[in-house]
C-alpha positions, 0 to 999 in steps of 0.5 A: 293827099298823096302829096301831103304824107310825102311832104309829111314824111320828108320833114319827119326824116330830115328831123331824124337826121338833125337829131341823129347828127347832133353833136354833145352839147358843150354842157355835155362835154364838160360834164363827160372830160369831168368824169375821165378827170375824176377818173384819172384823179382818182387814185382808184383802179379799173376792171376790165374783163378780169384784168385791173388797171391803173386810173391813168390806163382806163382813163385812155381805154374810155377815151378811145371809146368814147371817141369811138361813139361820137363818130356814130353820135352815140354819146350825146350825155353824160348819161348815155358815156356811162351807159355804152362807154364806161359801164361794161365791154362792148366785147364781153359783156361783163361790167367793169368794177372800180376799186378805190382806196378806203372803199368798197369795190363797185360797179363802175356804172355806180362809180361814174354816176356818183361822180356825175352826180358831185359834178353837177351838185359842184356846178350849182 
């Protein structure tokens, strides 16, 4: 009995670690380079802690947050970018805002899952 929770439990972990060492899939990945290019097309402009940038400069803040999340497979969707990456700073707390032409300001979580959403809508 011994024997079998300790085989039990070796299994159990060595599907945590494949799981916790899984890569995005190539899906994924799309979507996510899809999104930084929505941004970076955009014409629209970035807060970020008070501060407003250019679509081109949060562009590369978000990569190298993304980046950052993948060394840790952290950012396995588009879901999870959005939500540790593209949503708020991980040093504030304080949710980015993304200002577009034509439109009213908003948080950039909405602004990213309304972009996710025309991506996927596109690809069927």
């Amino acid at each position: 009995m011994k024997h079998r929770i300790v085989l039990l439990a070796g299994m159990a972990l060595a599907a945590l670690s494949s799981v916790a060492t899984a890569a995005p899939s190539a899906a994924a990945q799309r979507e996510i380079s899809g999104l930084m290019q929505a941004l970076e097309r955009s014409g629209c402009r970035f807060q970020r802690n008070g501060s407003w940038y250019g679509a081109a400069e949060a562009k590369s803040h978000l990569q190298r947050k993304y980046d950052y999340l993948l060394k840790r497979n952290l950012a396995d969707t588009p879901e999870q970018f959005i939500e540790r990456a593209a949503s708020r700073s991980s040093i504030s707390g304080r949710a980015y805002r993304v200002t577009c032409p034509g439109a009213a300001e908003q948080d950039a979580s909405a602004w990213f899952q309304q972009q996710l959403r025309g991506l996927r809508a596109a690809g069927r």
